[in-house]
C-alpha angles and dihedrals in degrees: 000000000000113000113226128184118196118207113205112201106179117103095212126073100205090063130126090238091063083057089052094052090048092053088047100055089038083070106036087056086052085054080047094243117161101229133182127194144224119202097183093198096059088053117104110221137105112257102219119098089210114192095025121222084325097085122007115245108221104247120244114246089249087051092056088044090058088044096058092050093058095050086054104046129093092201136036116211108182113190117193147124127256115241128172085353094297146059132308112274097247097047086048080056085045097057095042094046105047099025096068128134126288091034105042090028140322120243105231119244110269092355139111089221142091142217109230103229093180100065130150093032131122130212137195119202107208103182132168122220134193091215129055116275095239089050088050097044096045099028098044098015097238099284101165083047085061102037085058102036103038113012089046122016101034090046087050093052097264114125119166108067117155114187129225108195118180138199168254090334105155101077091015114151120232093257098056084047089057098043089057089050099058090041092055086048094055077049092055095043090046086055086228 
């Protein structure tokens, strides 16, 4: 039985984005996965990492929750919207504060190089855009698709990261919303 974890990074729960994770996990219970779940606006923690790297931060008790899910789980989905070319402002506090070394990965004395903690996971990006993806891909260049897969899973261990952009959403009209959400629960059910 694969173990997924869906993160959840939209701070509102009437998104679309908490459709798509429902629809997610919908598919992955019919493939008889055990999930668990991270809706990181429900999480009570401050997002700034305040002194840096400099001076650790004491994590809050929903922080080492999530810390321990990840651990856990086989395969990463990570729901959000893309916004400024990025990620919303609670699930970036998320990641600093909850990947830091000696649990995402451990900076190596006198080296400019890290140990991966978080090896032989999977991950699936599932992001909603309000451009098309080829606009957003052509056009930006995909910063927030690099910043996920590259700048922060694969530097983390984890190497297989396949990316589901959609969009147009702003102005979508309900049919191209239901379509997405079978297709993200074929996802689910293909534990992928």
């Amino acid at each position: 039985m694969k173990k997924i974890l869906i993160i959840n990074g939209h701070p509102d729960v009437e998104s679309f984005n908490y459709a798509l994770s429902d629809a997610y996990k919908k598919g992955a219970a019919k493939a008889g996965a055990n999930i668990q779940q991270i809706n990181i606006r429900e999480l009570d923690f401050n997002p700034n990492l305040q002194f840096g790297y400099r001076k650790r931060t004491e994590l809050e008790p929903d922080l080492l929750e999530a810390q321990e899910k990840l651990k856990w789980a086989e395969h990463l989905v990570w729901i959000y919207p893309v916004w400024w070319g990025s990620v919303p402002a609670m699930m970036k506090g998320f990641l600093d504060r909850v990947m830091l070394p000696g649990f995402a990965f451990q900076k190596r004395e006198n080296s400019l190089w890290w140990d991966k903690n978080l090896t032989g996971k999977t991950a699936r990006i599932i992001c909603t855009l309000d451009q098309p993806e080829w606009y957003y891909r052509l056009v930006y260049r995909s910063p927030s698709h690099h910043a996920m897969k590259r700048v922060t899973l694969n530097y983390i261990g984890v190497k297989k990261v396949r990316i589901t952009a959609i969009g147009p959403i702003r102005l979508s009209k309900k049919e191209f919303r239901a379509k997405w959400l079978k297709k993200v629960e074929k996802l689910g059910e293909m534990l992928k």
